[in-house]
C-alpha positions in Angstrom: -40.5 44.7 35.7 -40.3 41.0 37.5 -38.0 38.7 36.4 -40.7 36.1 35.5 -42.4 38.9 33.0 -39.2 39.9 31.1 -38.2 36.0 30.7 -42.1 35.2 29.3 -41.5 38.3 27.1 -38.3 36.4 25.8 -39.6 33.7 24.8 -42.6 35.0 23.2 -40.1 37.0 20.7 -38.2 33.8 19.8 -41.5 32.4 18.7 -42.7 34.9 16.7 -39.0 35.2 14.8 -39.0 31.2 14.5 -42.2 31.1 13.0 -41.6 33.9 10.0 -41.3 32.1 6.5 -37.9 31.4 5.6 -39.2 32.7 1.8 -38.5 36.1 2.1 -34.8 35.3 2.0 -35.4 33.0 -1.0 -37.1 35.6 -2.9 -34.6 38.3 -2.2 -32.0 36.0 -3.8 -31.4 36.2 -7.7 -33.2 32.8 -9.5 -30.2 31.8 -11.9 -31.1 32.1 -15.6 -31.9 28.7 -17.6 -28.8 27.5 -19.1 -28.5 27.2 -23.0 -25.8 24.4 -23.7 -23.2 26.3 -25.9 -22.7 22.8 -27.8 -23.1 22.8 -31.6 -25.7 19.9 -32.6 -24.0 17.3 -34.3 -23.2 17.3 -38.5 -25.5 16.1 -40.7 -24.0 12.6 -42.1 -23.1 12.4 -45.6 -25.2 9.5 -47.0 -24.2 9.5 -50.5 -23.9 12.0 -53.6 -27.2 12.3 -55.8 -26.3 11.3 -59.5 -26.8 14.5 -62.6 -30.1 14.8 -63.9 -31.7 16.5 -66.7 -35.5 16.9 -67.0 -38.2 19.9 -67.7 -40.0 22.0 -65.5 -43.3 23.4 -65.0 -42.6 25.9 -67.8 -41.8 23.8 -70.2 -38.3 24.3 -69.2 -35.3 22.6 -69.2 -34.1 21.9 -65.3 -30.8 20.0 -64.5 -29.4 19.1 -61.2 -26.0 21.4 -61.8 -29.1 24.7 -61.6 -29.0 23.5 -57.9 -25.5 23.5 -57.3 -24.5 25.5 -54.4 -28.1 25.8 -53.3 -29.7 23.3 -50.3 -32.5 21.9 -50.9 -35.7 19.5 -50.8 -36.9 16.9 -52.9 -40.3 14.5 -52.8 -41.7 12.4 -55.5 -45.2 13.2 -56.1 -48.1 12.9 -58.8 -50.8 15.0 -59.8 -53.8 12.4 -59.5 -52.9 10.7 -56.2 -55.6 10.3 -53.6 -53.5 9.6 -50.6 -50.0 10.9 -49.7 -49.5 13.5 -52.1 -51.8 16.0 -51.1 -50.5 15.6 -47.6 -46.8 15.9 -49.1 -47.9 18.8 -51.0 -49.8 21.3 -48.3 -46.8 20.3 -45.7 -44.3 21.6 -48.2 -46.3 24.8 -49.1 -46.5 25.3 -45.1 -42.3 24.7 -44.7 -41.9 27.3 -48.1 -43.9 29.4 -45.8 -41.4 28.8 -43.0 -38.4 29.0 -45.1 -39.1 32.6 -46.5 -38.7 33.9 -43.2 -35.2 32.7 -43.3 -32.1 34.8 -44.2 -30.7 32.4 -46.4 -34.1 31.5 -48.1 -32.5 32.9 -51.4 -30.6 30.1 -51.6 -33.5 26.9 -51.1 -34.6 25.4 -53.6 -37.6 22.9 -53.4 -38.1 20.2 -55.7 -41.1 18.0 -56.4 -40.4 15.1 -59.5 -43.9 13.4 -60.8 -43.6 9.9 -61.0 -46.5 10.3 -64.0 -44.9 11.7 -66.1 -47.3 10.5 -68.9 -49.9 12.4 -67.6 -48.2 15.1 -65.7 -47.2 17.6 -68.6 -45.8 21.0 -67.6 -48.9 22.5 -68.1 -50.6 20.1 -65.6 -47.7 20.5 -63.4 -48.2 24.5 -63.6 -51.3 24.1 -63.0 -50.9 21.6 -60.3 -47.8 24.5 -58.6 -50.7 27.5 -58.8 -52.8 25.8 -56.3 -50.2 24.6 -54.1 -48.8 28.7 -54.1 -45.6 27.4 -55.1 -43.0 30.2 -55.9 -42.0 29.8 -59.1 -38.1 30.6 -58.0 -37.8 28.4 -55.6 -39.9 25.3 -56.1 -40.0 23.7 -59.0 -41.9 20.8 -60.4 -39.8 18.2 -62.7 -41.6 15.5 -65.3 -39.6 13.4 -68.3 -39.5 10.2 -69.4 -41.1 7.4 -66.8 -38.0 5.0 -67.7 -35.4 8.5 -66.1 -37.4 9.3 -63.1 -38.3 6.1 -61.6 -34.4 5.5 -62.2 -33.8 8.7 -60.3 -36.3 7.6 -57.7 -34.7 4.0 -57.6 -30.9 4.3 -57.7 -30.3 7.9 -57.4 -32.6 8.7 -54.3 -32.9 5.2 -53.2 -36.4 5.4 -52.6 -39.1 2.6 -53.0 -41.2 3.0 -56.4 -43.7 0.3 -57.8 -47.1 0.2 -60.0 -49.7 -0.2 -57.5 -51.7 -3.6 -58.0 -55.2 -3.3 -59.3 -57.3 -3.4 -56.1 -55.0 -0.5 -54.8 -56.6 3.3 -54.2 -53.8 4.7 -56.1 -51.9 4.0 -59.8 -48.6 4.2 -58.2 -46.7 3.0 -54.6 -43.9 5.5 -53.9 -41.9 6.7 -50.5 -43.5 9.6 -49.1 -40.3 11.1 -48.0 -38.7 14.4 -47.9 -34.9 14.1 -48.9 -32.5 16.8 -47.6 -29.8 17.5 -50.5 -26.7 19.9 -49.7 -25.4 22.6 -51.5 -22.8 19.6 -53.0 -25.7 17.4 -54.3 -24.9 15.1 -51.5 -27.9 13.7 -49.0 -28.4 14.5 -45.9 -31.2 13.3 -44.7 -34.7 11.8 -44.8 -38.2 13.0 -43.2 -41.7 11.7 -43.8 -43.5 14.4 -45.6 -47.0 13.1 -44.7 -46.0 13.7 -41.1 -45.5 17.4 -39.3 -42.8 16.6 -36.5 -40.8 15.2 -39.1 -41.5 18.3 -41.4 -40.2 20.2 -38.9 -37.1 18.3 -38.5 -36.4 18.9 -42.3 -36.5 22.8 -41.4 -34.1 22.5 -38.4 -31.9 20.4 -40.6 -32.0 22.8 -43.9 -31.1 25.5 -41.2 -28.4 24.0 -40.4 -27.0 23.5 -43.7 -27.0 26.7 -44.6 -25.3 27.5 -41.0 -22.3 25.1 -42.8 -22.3 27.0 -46.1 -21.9 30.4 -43.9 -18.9 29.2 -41.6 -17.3 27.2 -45.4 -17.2 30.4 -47.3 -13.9 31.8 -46.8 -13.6 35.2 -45.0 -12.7 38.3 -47.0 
């Protein structure tokens, strides 16, 4: 073969291995799995401890704050006859109760709703009220009494905004819309707008994590 065929020969190989895509080596190479940060999420502050309450349930029942001692759980002030936020508060509650059932430590949530008409939101309106909300009766209870002791609970227990609603207004009464996280201490954890899903589901990732710090508090046997 003449020298001037071999050396043509030559450089037609180095071509063809110069132009072969450098991704088969890529692919042959293991892709590193996603890394999931280790780090714990941060505590829940302590905002301040809940005062005791007494007050009857849906049953006709009474229902004090120390039955919820050692239990997490979720509070909202609602009433039976409002047109605006309460339904909203309501139906996103039924959906986390859905959520929280799936949990392993759902035994121990409790769900709270306190009517801030209590005049007109008797037990047996507030059963009533529970039935078509699917509210399990275990779980989530409804609380009415005396106007004077709730709107104190709301006020200066809860610390949330509470106020008759002026004449022109849709609704009989203005009150916060929030969620309030409690611990299994009575203590507050925090607050989530009830009327809104993202936030809803903030109040789930939180209540998770309480019970995650009741687990690791219990002492091993």
């Amino acid at each position: 073969m003449c020298t001037l065929c071999s050396i043509n020969r030559l450089a037609l190989l180095v071509v063809i291995v110069l132009s072969i895509p450098a991704c088969n080596q890529a692919s042959d190479t293991p892709k590193s799995e996603p890394q999931v940060s280790s780090k714990e999420p941060a505590k829940l502050p302590i905002l301040y401890t809940l005062p005791p309450f007494t007050l009857t349930d849906q049953t006709g029942q009474k229902f004090s704050s120390e039955q919820l001692i050692g239990k997490p759980w979720i509070a909202n002030f609602i009433f039976t006859r409002c047109p605006s936020t309460c339904p909203i508060q309501t139906a996103n509650l039924e959906r986390l109760q859905r959520r929280l059932k799936k949990l392993d430590g759902w035994d121990n949530v409790q769900l709270v709703s306190f009517t801030v008409d209590p005049t007109f939101d008797t037990p047996a309106v507030l059963a009533e009220y529970a039935r078509r909300a699917n509210a399990d009766p275990k779980h989530w209870h409804f609380l009415t009494g005396s106007r004077e002791d709730i709107w104190s609970l709301c006020r200066k227990g809860f610390k949330l905004a509470i106020d008759d609603a002026p004449p022109e207004a849709p609704s009989l009464i203005m009150h916060s819309p929030m969620f309030v996280l409690i611990d299994s201490q009575g203590r507050v954890r925090g607050f989530f707008d009830g009327t809104k899903k993202q936030e809803v589901a903030e109040a789930y990732a939180n209540l998770q994590q309480l019970l995650k710090e009741d687990q690791t508090s219990k002492p091993s046997s």
